[in-house]
C-alpha positions in Angstrom: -55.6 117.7 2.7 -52.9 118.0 5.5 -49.8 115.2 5.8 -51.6 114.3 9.2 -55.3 114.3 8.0 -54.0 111.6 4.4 -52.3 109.6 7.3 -55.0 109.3 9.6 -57.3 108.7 6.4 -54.6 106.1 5.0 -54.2 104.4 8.5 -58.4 104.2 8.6 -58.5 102.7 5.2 -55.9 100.5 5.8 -57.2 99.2 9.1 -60.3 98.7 6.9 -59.0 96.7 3.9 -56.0 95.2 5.7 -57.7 94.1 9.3 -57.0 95.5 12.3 -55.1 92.2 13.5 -52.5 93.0 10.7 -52.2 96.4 10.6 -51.2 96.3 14.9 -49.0 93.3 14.0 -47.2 95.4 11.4 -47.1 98.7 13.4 -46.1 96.3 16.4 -42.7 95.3 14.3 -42.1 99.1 13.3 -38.5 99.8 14.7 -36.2 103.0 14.3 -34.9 101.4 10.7 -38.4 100.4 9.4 -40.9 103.4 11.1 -40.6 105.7 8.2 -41.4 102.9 5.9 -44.4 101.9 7.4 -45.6 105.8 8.0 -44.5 105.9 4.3 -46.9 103.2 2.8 -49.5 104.6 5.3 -49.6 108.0 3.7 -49.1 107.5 0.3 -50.4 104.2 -0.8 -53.6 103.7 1.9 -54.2 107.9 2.1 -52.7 108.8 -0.9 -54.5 106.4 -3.6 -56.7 103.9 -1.6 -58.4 106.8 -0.8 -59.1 108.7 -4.1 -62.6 108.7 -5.7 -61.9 107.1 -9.3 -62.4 103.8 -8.3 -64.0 101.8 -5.4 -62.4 99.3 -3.5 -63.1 96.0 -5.1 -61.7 97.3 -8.3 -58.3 98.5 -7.0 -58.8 95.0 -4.7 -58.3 93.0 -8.7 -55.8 96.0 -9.6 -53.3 94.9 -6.5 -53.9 91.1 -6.8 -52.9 91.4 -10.7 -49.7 93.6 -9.9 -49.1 91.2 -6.9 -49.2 88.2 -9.4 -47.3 89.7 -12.4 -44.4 90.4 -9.6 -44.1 87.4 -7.8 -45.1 88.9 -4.5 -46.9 85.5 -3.4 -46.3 87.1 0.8 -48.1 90.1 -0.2 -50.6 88.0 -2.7 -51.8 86.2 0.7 -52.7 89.5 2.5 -54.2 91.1 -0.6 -56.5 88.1 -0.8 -57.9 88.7 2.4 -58.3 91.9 1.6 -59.8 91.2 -1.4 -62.6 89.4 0.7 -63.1 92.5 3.0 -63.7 94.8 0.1 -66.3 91.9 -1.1 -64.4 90.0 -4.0 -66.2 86.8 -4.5 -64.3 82.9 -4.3 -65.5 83.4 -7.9 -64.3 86.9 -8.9 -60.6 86.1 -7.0 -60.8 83.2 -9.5 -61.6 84.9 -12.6 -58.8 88.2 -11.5 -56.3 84.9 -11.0 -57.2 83.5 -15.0 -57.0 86.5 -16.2 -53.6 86.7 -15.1 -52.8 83.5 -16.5 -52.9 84.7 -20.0 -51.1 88.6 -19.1 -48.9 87.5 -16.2 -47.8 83.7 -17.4 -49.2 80.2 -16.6 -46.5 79.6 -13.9 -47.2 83.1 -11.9 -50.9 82.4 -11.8 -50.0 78.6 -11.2 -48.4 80.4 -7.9 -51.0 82.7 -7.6 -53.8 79.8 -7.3 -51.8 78.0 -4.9 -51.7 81.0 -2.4 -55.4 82.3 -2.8 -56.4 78.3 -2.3 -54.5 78.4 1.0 -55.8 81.7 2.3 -60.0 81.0 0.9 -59.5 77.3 2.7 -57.6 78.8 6.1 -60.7 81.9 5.8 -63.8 78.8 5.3 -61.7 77.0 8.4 -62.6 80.5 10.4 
């Protein structure tokens, strides 16, 4: 695969998982010091691994939201839990990926964690 065809493929998929709405809002802030940054996470991370084979979507949806957790990235939790419900995680399954992490991640980062996905699964049954 070509560098143009994984970024078309990566923008596609991350359109998909991420929402259109986001994805312009993100491209939308792009400026000379950020551009190659967002082309980067475009091409690699959406066309580069969301796009392999090995494993489907709602998998590497409880892959992120884990890594997300264990980090502290609660900014990036919120999007990943939306995305999460595009790529058909369950209020239930979001819930079980978030006690898991409890136990692997710490009490207080899935304390955190809950705290976001309850904001973003109440602001998504207010839609």
């Amino acid at each position: 695969m070509n560098e143009e065809q994984r970024y078309a493929d990566g923008m596609a998929v991350r359109r998909e998982v991420l929402g259109d709405a986001h994805v312009d809002r993100a491209t939308a802030r792009a400026d000379e010091f950020t551009a190659d940054f967002q082309e980067m996470i475009t091409r690699y991370a959406w066309g580069g691994i969301w796009t392999r084979p090995g494993l489907d979507r709602r998998t590497r949806s409880c892959i992120t939201l884990t890594a997300l957790v264990a980090h502290g990235h609660l900014d990036e939790l919120a999007m990943h839990v939306r995305a999460a419900r595009r790529n058909g995680l369950t209020r239930e399954e979001i819930k079980e990926v978030l006690l898991q992490t409890a136990i692997y991640c710490g009490v207080p980062a899935a304390n955190s964690a809950f705290a976001v996905a309850q904001r973003v699964l109440a602001e998504e049954s207010e839609e």
